[in-house]
C-alpha positions in Angstrom: 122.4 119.2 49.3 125.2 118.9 46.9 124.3 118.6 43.1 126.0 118.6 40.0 125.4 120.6 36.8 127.4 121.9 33.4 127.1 125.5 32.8 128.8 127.4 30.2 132.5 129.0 30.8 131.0 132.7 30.6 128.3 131.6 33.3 131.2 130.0 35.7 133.2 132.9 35.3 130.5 135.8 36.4 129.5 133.1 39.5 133.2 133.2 40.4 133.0 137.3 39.9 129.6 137.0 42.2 131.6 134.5 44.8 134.1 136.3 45.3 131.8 139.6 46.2 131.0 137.2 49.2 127.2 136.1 47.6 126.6 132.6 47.4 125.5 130.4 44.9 122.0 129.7 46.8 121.2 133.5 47.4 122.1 133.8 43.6 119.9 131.2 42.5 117.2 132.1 44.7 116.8 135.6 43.4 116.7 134.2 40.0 114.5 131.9 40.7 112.2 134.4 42.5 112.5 136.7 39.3 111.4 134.4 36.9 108.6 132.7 39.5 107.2 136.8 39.4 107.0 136.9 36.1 105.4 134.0 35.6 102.3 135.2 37.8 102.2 138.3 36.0 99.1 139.1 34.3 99.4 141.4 31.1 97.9 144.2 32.9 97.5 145.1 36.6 95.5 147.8 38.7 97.3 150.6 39.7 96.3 149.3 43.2 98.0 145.5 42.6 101.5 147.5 41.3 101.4 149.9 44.3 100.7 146.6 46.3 103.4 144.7 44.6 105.9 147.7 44.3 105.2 148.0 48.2 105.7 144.2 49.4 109.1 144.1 47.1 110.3 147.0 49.0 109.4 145.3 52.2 111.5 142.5 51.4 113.8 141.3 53.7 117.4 141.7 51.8 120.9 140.4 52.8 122.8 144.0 52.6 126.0 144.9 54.6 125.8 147.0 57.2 125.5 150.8 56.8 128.7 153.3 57.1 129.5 155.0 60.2 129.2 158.7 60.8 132.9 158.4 61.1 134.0 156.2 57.8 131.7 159.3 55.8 133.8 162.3 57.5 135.5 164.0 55.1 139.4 163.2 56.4 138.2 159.1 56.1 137.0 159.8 52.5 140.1 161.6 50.6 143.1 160.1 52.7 144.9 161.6 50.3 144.4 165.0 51.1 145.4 165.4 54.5 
């Protein structure tokens, strides 16, 4: 779905900074979204069961994150190529 809305230079400019990091515009607003959605449902004060609960299922959340280094792109020789 295509839509159209005005946004302020400074907010074009650091979603231009995030595009070109390879995010996209959904996952951006998405996160946002989700932030302010959690908040939201928030009451003043929680258990210390609900936070662990809450602190566990965020960790559990599946996250678009690149791939993890190699053994070989951490070896020493990879890391200060100019030191050989």
């Amino acid at each position: 779905m295509q839509v159209t809305i005005e946004i302020e230079p400074q907010t074009f400019s650091l979603l231009q900074k995030v595009k070109e990091k390879g995010v996209s515009l959904d996952d951006v607003l998405r996160e946002a979204l989700s932030k302010i959605e959690d908040e939201q449902d928030l009451p003043e004060k929680l258990s210390v069961d609900e936070q662990i609960k809450r602190l566990r299922d965020w960790a559990n959340k599946p996250r678009n994150l690149p791939p993890p280094l190699s053994d070989e792109a951490l070896r020493r020789e990879n890391i200060y190529e100019d030191r050989i």
